[in-house]
Legacy VTK file of the C-alpha trace (Angstrom):
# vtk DataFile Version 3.0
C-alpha trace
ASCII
DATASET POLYDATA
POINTS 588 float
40.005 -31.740 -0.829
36.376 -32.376 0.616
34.943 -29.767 -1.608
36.742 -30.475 -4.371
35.476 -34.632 -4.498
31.773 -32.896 -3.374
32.276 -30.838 -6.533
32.708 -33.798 -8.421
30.091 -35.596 -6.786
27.710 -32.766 -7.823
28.367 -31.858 -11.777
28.528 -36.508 -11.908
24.788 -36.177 -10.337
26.229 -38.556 -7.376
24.328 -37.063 -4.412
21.665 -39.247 -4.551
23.515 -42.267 -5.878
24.330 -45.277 -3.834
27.669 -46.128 -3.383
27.812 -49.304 -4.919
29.139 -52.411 -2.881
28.915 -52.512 0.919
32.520 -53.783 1.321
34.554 -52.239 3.303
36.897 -49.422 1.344
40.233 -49.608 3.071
43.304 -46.691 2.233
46.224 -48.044 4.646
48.341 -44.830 5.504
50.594 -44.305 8.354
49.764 -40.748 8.811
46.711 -38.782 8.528
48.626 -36.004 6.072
49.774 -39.244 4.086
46.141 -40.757 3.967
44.909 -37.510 2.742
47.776 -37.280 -0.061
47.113 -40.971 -1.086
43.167 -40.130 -1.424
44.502 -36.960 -3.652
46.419 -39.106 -5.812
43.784 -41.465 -6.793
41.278 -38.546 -7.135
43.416 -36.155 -8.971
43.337 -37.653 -12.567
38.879 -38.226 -12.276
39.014 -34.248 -10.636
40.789 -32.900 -14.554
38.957 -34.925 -16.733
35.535 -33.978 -14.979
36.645 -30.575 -14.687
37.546 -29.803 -18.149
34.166 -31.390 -19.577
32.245 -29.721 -16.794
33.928 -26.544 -17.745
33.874 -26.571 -21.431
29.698 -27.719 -21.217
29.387 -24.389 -19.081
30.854 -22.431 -22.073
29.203 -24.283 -25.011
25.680 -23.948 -23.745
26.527 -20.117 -22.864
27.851 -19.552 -26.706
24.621 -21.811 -27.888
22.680 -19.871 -26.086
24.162 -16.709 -27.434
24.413 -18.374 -31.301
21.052 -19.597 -31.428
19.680 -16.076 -30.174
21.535 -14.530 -33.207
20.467 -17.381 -35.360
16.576 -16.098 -34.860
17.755 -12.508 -35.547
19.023 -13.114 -38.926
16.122 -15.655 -39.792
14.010 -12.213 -39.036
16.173 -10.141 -41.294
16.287 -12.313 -43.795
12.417 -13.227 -44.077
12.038 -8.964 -43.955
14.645 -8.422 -46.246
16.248 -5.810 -43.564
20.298 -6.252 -43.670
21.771 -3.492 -40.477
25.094 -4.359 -42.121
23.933 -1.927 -44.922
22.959 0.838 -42.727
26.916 1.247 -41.520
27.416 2.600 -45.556
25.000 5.589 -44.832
26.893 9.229 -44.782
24.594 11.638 -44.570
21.809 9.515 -42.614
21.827 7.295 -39.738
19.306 4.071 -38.943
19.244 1.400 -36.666
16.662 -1.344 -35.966
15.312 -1.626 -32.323
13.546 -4.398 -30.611
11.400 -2.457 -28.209
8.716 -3.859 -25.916
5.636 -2.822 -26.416
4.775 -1.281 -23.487
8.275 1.203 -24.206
7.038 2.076 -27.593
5.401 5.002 -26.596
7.903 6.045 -24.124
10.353 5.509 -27.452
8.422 7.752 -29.702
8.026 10.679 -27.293
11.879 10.498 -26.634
13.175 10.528 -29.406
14.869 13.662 -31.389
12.781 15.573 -34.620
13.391 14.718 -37.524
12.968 11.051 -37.349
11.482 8.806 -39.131
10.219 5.543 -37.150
8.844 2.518 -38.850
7.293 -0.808 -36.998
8.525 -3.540 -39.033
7.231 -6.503 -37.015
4.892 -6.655 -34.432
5.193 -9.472 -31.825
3.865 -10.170 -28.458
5.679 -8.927 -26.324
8.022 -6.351 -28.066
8.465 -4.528 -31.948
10.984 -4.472 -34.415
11.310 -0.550 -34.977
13.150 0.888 -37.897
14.534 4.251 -36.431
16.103 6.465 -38.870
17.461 10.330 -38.787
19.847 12.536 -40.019
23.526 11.600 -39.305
23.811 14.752 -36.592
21.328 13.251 -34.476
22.672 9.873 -34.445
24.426 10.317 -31.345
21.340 11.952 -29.327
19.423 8.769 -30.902
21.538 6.211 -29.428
22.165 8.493 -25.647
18.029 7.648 -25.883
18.301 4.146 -26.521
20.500 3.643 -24.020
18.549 5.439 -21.159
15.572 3.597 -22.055
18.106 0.192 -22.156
16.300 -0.927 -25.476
18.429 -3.581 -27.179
19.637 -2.828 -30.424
19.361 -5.600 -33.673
23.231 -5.880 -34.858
25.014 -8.920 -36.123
28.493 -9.216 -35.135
30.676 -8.005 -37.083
32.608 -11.472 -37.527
29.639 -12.734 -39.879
29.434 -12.288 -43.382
27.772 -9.024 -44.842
24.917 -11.768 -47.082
22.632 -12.768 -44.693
22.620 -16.025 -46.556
25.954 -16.857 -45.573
25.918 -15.265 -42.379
23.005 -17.711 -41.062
24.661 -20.995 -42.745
27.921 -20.212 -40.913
25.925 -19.849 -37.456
23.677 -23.081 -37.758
27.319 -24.697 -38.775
28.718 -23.450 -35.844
25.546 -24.476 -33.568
26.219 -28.172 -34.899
29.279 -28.078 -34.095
29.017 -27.132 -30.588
25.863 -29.383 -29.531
27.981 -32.338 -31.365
31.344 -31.480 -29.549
28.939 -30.544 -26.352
27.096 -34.131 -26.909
30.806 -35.601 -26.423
31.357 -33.967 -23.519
28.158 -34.590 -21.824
28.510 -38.329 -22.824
32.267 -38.070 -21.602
30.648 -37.279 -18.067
28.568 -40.283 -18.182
31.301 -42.479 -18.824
33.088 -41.151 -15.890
30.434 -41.546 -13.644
29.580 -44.759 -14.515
33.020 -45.937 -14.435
34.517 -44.388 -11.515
31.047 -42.726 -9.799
31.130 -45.495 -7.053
34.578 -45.230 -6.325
34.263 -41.462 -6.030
31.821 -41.661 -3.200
33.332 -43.832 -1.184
36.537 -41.220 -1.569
34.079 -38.914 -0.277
33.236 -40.897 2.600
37.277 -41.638 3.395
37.615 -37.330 3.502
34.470 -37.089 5.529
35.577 -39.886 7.926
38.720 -37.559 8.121
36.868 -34.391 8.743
34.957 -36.348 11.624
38.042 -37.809 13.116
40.398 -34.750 12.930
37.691 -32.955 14.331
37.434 -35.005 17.453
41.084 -34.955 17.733
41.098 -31.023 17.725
39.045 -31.253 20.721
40.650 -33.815 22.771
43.325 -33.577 25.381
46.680 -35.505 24.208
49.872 -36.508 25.335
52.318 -39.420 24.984
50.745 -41.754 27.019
47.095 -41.310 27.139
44.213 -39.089 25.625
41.285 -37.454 27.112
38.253 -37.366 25.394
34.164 -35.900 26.058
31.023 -36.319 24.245
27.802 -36.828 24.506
26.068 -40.760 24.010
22.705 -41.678 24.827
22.036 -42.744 28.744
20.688 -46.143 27.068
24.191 -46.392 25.249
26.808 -46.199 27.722
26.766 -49.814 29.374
27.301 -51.122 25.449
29.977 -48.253 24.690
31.991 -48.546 28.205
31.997 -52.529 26.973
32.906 -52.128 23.413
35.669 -49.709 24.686
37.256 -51.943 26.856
37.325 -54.712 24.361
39.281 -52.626 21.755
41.434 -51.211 24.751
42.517 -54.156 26.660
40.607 -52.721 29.516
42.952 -49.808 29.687
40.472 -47.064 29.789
38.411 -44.942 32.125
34.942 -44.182 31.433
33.448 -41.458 33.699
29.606 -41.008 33.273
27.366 -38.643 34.448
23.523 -37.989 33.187
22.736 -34.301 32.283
19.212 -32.615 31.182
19.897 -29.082 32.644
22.326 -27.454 30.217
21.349 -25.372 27.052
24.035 -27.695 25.543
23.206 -30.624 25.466
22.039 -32.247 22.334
18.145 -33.834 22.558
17.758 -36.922 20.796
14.545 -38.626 20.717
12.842 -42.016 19.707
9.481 -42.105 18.933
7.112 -45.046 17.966
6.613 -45.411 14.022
3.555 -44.082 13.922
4.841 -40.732 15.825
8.107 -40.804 14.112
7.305 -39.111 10.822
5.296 -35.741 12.925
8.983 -34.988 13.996
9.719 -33.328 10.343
6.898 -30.711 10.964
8.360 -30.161 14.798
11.429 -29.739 13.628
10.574 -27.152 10.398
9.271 -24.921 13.551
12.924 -25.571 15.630
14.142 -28.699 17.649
12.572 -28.867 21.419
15.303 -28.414 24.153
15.948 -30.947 27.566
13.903 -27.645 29.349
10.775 -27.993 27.666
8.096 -30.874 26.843
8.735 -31.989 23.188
5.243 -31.684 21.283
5.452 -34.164 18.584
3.718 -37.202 20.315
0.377 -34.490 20.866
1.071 -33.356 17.534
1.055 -37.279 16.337
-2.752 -36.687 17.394
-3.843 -32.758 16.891
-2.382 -32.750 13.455
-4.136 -35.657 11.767
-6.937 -34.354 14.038
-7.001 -30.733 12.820
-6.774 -31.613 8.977
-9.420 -34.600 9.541
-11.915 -31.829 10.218
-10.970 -29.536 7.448
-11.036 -32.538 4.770
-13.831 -34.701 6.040
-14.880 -36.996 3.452
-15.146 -40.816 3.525
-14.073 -41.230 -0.333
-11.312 -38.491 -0.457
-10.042 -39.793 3.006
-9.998 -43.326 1.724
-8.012 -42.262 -1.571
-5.329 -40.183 0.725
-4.952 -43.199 2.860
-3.750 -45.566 -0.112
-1.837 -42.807 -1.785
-0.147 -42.348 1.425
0.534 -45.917 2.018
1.579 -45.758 -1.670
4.286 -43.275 -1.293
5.625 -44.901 2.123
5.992 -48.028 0.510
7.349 -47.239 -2.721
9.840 -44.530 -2.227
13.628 -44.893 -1.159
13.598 -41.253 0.479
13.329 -40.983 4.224
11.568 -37.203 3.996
9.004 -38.640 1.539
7.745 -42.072 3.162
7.524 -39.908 6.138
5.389 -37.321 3.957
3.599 -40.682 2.726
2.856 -41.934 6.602
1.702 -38.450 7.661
-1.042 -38.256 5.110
-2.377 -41.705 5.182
-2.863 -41.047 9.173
-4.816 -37.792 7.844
-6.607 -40.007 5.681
-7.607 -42.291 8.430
-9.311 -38.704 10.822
-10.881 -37.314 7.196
-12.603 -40.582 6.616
-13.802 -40.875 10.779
-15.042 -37.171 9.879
-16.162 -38.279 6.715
-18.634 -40.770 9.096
-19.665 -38.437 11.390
-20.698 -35.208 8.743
-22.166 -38.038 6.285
-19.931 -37.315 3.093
-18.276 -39.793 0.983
-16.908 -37.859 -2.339
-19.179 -35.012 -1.776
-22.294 -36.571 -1.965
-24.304 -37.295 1.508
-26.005 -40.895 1.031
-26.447 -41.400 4.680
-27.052 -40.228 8.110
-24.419 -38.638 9.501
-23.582 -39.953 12.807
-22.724 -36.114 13.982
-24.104 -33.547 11.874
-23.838 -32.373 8.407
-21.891 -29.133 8.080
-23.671 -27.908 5.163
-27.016 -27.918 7.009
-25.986 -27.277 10.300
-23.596 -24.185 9.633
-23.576 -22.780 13.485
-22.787 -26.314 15.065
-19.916 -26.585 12.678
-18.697 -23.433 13.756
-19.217 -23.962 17.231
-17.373 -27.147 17.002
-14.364 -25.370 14.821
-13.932 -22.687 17.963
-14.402 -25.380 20.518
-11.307 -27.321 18.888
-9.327 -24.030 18.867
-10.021 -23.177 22.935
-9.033 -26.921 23.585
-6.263 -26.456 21.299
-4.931 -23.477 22.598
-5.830 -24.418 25.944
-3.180 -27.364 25.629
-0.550 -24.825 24.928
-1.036 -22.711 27.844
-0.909 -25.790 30.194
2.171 -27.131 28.079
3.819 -23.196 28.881
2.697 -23.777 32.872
5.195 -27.532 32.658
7.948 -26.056 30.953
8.119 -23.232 32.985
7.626 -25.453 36.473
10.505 -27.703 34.368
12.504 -24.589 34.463
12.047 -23.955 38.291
10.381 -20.349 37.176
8.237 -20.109 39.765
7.270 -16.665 40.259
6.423 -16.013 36.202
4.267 -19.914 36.566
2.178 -18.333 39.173
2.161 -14.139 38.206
2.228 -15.022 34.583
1.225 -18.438 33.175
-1.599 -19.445 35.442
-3.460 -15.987 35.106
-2.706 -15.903 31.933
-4.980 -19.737 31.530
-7.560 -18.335 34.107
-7.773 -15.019 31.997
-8.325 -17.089 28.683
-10.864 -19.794 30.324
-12.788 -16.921 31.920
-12.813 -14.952 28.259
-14.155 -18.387 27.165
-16.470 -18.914 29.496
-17.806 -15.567 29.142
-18.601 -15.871 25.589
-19.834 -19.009 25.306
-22.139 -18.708 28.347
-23.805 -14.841 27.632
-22.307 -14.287 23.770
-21.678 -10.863 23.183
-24.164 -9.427 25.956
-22.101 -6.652 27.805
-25.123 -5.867 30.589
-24.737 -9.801 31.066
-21.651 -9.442 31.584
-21.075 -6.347 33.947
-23.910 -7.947 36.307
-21.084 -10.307 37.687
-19.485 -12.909 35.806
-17.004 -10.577 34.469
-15.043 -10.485 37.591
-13.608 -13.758 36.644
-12.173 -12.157 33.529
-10.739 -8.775 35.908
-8.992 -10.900 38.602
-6.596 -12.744 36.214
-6.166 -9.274 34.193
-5.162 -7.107 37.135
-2.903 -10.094 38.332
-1.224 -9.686 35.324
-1.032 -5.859 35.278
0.326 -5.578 38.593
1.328 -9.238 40.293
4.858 -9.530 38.145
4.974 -5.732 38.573
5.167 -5.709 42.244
7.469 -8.873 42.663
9.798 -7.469 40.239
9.943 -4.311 42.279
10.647 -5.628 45.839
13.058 -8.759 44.304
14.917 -5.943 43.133
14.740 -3.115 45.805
13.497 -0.698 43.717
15.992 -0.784 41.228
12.643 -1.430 38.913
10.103 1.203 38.975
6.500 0.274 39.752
4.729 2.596 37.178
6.647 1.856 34.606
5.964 -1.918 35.016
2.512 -1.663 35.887
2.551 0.180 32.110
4.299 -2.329 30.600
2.038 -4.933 31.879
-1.165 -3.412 31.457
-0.381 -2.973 27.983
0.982 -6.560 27.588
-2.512 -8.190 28.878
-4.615 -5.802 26.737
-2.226 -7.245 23.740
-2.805 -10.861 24.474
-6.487 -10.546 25.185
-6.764 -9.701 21.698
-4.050 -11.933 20.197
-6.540 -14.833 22.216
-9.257 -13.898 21.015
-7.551 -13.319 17.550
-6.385 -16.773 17.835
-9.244 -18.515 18.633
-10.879 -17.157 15.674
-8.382 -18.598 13.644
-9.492 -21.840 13.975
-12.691 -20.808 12.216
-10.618 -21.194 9.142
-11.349 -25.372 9.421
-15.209 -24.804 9.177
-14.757 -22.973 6.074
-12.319 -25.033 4.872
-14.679 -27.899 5.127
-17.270 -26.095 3.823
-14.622 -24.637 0.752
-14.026 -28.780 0.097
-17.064 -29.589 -0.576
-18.781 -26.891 -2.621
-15.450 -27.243 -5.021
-16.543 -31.085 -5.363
-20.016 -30.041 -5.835
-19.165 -27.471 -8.980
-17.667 -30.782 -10.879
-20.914 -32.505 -10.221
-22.787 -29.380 -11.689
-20.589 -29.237 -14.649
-21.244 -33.176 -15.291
-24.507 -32.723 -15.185
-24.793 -30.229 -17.253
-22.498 -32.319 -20.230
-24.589 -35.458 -19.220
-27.818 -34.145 -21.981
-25.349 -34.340 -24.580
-24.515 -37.607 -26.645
-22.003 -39.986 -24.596
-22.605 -37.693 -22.112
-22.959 -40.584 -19.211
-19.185 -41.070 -20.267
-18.150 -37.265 -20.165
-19.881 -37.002 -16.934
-17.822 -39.881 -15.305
-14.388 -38.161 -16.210
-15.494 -34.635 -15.376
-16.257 -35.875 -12.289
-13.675 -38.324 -11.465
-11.193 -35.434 -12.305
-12.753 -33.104 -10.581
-12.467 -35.506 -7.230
-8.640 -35.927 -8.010
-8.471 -32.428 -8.324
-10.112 -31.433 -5.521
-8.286 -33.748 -3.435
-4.726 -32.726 -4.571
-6.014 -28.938 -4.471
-7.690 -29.386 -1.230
-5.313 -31.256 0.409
-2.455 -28.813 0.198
-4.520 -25.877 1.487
-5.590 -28.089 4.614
-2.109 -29.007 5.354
-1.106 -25.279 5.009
-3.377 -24.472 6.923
-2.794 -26.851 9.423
0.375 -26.019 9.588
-0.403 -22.143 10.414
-2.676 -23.378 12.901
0.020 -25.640 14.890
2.933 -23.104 14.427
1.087 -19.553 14.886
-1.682 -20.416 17.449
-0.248 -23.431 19.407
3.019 -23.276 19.265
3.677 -19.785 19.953
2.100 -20.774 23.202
4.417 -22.537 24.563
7.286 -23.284 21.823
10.647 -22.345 22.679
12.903 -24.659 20.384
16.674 -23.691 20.739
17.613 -27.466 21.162
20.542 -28.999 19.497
20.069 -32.178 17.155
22.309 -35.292 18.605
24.721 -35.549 15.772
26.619 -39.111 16.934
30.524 -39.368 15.569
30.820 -42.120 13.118
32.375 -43.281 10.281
31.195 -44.800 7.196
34.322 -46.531 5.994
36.809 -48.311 7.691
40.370 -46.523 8.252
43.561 -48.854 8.334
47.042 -48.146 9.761
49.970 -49.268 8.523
LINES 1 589
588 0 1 2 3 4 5 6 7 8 9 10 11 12 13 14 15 16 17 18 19 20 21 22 23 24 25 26 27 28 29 30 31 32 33 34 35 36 37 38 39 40 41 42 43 44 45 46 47 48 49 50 51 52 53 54 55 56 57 58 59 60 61 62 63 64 65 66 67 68 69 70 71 72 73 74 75 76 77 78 79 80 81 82 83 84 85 86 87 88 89 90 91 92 93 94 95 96 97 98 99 100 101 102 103 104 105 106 107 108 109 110 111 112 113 114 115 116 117 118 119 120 121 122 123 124 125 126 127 128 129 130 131 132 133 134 135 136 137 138 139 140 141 142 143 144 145 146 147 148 149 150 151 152 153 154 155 156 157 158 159 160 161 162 163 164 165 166 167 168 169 170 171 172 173 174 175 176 177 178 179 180 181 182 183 184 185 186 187 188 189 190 191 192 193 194 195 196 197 198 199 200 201 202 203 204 205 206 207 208 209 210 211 212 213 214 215 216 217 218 219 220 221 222 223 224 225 226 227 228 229 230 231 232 233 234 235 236 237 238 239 240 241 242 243 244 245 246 247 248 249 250 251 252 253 254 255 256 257 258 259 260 261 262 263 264 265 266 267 268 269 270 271 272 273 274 275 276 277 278 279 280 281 282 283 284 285 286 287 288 289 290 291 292 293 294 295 296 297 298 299 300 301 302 303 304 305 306 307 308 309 310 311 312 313 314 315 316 317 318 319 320 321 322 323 324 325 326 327 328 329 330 331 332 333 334 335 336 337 338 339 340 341 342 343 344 345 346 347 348 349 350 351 352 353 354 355 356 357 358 359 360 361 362 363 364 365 366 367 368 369 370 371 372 373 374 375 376 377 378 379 380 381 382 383 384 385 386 387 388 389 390 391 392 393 394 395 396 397 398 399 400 401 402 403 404 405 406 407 408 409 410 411 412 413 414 415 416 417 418 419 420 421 422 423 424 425 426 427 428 429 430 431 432 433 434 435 436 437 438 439 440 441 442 443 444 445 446 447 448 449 450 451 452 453 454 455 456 457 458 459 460 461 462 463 464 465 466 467 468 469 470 471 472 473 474 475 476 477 478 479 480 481 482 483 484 485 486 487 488 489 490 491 492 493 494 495 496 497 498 499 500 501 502 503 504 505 506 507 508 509 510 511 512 513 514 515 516 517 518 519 520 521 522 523 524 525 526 527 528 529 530 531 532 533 534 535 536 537 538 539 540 541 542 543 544 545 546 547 548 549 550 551 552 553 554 555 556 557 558 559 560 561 562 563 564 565 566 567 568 569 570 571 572 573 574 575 576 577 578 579 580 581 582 583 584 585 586 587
C-alpha cells in the first residue's frame, strides 16, 4: 500500500510538495490491519482515477509519438510525389524506399544483389531516402539485405488510405484528437492533485508511520504484560527520553542505559557548528566516518575552502562567489542546496584572502601583492602548491597513526604507520633540501629515507612470524612488504605531485580571464566598441567564474578523496536514523 500512495505521489509531482496544514492528521483504528484497511479505503477511489489518466497519457504520447513520425513520412511522399502504396501493384518488379544513413549508403550499395537499380531521392543530414528497385526474383535477397544491415524501410500502414491526401488529413485528425483527449487527461491530473494532493501525503505519512512502527514491533520482545524494547538515542538524549517515558507510562518502565563507541554497529551521529555543518555532504559522498576513527569534516571545514582558495585566487571572482553563495543559502528551500550555497561563499571568502596575497582582483593586478604574484613568480607558486600537498598529506598520515592508536593496533601504529610518516618526511626532506642530486644523497642523508623503508620491509614481517609461530613464512612476507613500500614510495611521491594541479589551476584561471580582455580589446577600435568591450568582458568574468569554479571544486574534490583521504579514510559507519513519526496515530 506504501508503494502504491508513493506511486501516486510520483505521476501527481508530490515529492517535493508540502503537505499543506500542520494539523495533526488523525485515522482512529483499533487495530493496525484495520488502520491500514481504513487508509485503503480513502485512497482507493484517488489510486483509479490517477491510474487510468496516468495510464492512458503513457499510451497517447507513445501513439503521438508514433503518428506524428508517420505524419512527416507522408508530408515527404507527398512533396516527392513517391506513393509505396503503388509499388505493392508491381508483378514482374519489386521496389521499396529506404531511409539509410549516410554513413550505410555505401555499405548498402556494395550489398546489394545485380540488377538493381538504386536512386537517392532526398538527401538529408544524417540519412537518404533511397529508391531501391529490382526484378521481382530478387526481392527476397533485397529485403534478407535490408534487414542485416537493420535499415528501416518507408511504408505507411496499411490502415491509411491509398491518396496520400487523405491518408495525411486522417493522421493530423487523429493527432488532434489525441493531444485534445491527452490535454484532458493531463488537466484531469492537475485537478486531482490540487484537490486531494495534500491529503495524499499525509496518507503517505500515516503508511510510513506504520512501516516505522511495525518495524519496531518486529524487533521487540512481547508478551501480555510487558514489552522489551532496544535502540540506540544520543548520550545527550537519555535524561529527557527516560523522563518523557515515565510521564506517558505512569512511571511503570525500566530504562537501562549504557554508553557504547566500540562496536561496528553503532550508528555515528554528529553535530557540527553551522559553519562546519554543510562540509558533512562532501564527507559523506566519500562514506560516513565510524565511532573507530576521527571524523574529518571539521579539518575539512578548513582544507577545503583552503585548497580551492588557492586554485581560484582572485579578489573580484572571490567576492562575486561569496554573494552568490550567500544568495543561494538564503533563497532556496532545499537543505542540499543552501548547504551547496554556504560551502562556496566560505570558498569565496579563502579566493578573495588569496586574491590579496597574489594581487588579482578580476584578472587584472592593480596592486602589490602582499605574497607574490603567480604569474611572475612561477617556481614559488609551485613550491607553495607541493608544500600544501606534504602538509596535506602529512595530516592524513598522523590522522591514520590516531585511528589506529583509537583501535588499540599497536603493533601496525609502530611497524607500519609511524615508518610509514618517517619514510614520507625523510623523502621530503630529501628533496627539498638536495633536489634531485643522487651523489648528495648517497653521501648520508639518505639513511633517513632506508631506516623507515627496511622497517617496513621486514619489522611487520618478523612480528607476524613469531606472533604466529611460524605459521607465516618470513620470505614470503619480507616479499610482500618490500614490494608494498616500493608501491607507496611512488604512490607518495605520485601524490604529492598531484597537488601541483592547484598552481596550474591558478595559473589556467587567470590566462582564461585574460583571453576575454584580449578579445575586448581587440572589438574596442570599432564603433561603440567601449560598450562591446564592457560585455565581452563582463561575460567573459561570469564565464570564467562558473567555468572555473566547477573545475576547482572537482578538483578539490580529487584532491581530498584520492590523496587525503585514502590516507587515513576508512568510512563503514552507519547514519543515526532516529524512529519517529510524522503524524499522530489514535486508538480507539
Amino acid at each position: 500500500l506504501y508503494d502504491r500512495i508513493s506511486y501516486v505521489v510520483s505521476t501527481l509531482g508530490l515529492e517535493k510538495t508540502s503537505s499543506g496544514s500542520s494539523e495533526a492528521f488523525v485515522i482512529k483504528a483499533k487495530s493496525w490491519s484495520e488502520l491500514i484497511k481504513e487508509v485503503e479505503a480513502q485512497f482507493l477511489d484517488i489510486e483509479k482515477a490517477v491510474r487510468s489518466s496516468a495510464e492512458f497519457i503513457k499510451q497517447a504520447e507513445a501513439e503521438l509519438k508514433e503518428l506524428r513520425a508517420i505524419y512527416d513520412k507522408i508530408e515527404v511522399l507527398r512533396q516527392l510525389g513517391i506513393n509505396p502504396r503503388l509499388f505493392e501493384q508491381f508483378k514482374l518488379l519489386y521496389a521499396t524506399l529506404l531511409s539509410v544513413p549516410n554513413r550505410q549508403v555505401a555499405l548498402l550499395l556494395s550489398a546489394l544483389p545485380k540488377p538493381v537499380i538504386v536512386q537517392k531521392v532526398l538527401q538529408q543530414e544524417a540519412s537518404s531516402l533511397i529508391l531501391v528497385a529490382s526484378l521481382a526474383r530478387l526481392k527476397q535477397n533485397i529485403i534478407n539485405v535490408v534487414r542485416g544491415l537493420e535499415i528501416p524501410t518507408l511504408t505507411l500502414p496499411s490502415s491509411l488510405p491509398e491518396d496520400l491526401d487523405q491518408a495525411l488529413s486522417q493522421v493530423a485528425s487523429r493527432i488532434q484528437e489525441l493531444e485534445d483527449k491527452l490535454s484532458s487527461a493531463k488537466k484531469q491530473l492537475e485537478e486531482i492533485k490540487s484537490k486531494h494532493g495534500s491529503f495524499v501525503l499525509k496518507l503517505k505519512g500515516v503508511m510510513y508511520d506504520v512501516l516505522n512502527v511495525l518495524s519496531v514491533r518486529q524487533s521487540a520482545e512481547l508478551s501480555e504484560k510487558w514489552v522489551k524494547l532496544e535502540g540506540y538515542v544520543p548520550a545527550s538524549e537519555v535524561p529527557k527520553m527516560v523522563e518523557e517515558l515515565k510521564n506517558f507510562l505512569n512511571n511503570k518502565v525500566i530504562v537501562f542505559s549504557k554508553e557504547e563507541h566500540s562496536s561496528s554497529e553503532v550508528p555515528v551521529l554528529f553535530r557540527y557548528p553551522a559553519l562546519i555543518k554543510p562540509f558533512e555532504m562532501i564527507t559523506v559522498l566519500f562514506g560516513y566516518p565510524s565511532y573507530t576513527e576521527i571524523n574529518p569534516t571539521p579539518i575539512l571545514a578548513i582544507t577545503f575552502p583552503l585548497i580551492f582558495g588557492m586554485m581560484f585566487g582572485d579578489l573580484g571572482h572571490g567576492a562575486v562567489l561569496l554573494i552568490a553563495g550567500l544568495i543561494v543559502y538564503k533563497k532556496m528551500a532545499d537543505i542540499t542546496l543552501k548547504s551547496l550555497g554556504l560551502i562556496f561563499s566560505m570558498c569565496g571568502v579563502f579566493a578573495m584572502l588569496f586574491g590579496i596575497m597574489f594581487g588579482e582582483v578580476f584578472g587584472l593586478h592593480p596592486f602589490e601583492p602582499l605574497l607574490f604574484s603567480p604569474i611572475h613568480s612561477v617556481m614559488d607558486m609551485i613550491k607553495l602548491s607541493i608544500l600544501v600537498g606534504v602538509v596535506h598529506i602529512t595530516s592524513g598520515l598522523i590522522l591514520k597513526m590516531i585511528n589506529e592508536y583509537h583501535k588499540r593496533n599497536y603493533l601496525d601504529l609502530a611497524l607500519v604507520e609511524v615508518p610509514k610518516l618517517a619514510m614520507y618526511m625523510a623523502g621530503v626532506y630529501l628533496v627539498f633540501a638536495y633536489g634531485i642530486d643522487l651523489d648528495a644523497w648517497f653521501k648520508g642523508p639518505i639513511v633517513a629515507l632506508l631506516i623507515p623503508v627496511f622497517v617496513l620491509m621486514f619489522g611487520k614481517a618478523i612480528a607476524s612470524t613469531v606472533l604466529h609461530k611460524g605459521e607465516h613464512k618470513l620470505i614470503s612476507l619480507i616479499s610482500e612488504y618490500g614490494f608494498e613500500s616500493f608501491d607507496m614510495l611512488i604512490r607518495f611521491l605520485s601524490n604529492t605531485v598531484s597537488y601541483a594541479r592547484i598552481f596550474a589551476l591558478l595559473i589556467a584561471h587567470w590566462a582564461l580571464t585574460m583571453v576575454f580582455y584580449i578579445i575586448g580589446g581587440l572589438a574596442s577600435g570599432i564603433p561603440g566598441g567601449i560598450v562591446l568591450y564592457a560585455i565581452i568582458v563582463v561575460l567573459g568574468n561570469i564565464i570564467v567564474i562558473a567555468l572555473e569554479g566547477i573545475i576547482a571544486f572537482a578538483q578539490n574534490l580529487r584532491l581530498h578523496f584520492y590523496e587525503w583521504f585514502s590516507k587515513f579514510y576508512e568510512n563503514g559507519g552507519i547514519p543515526f536514523s532516529p524512529f519517529k513519526t510524522s503524524v499522530s496515530l489514535s486508538s480507539s
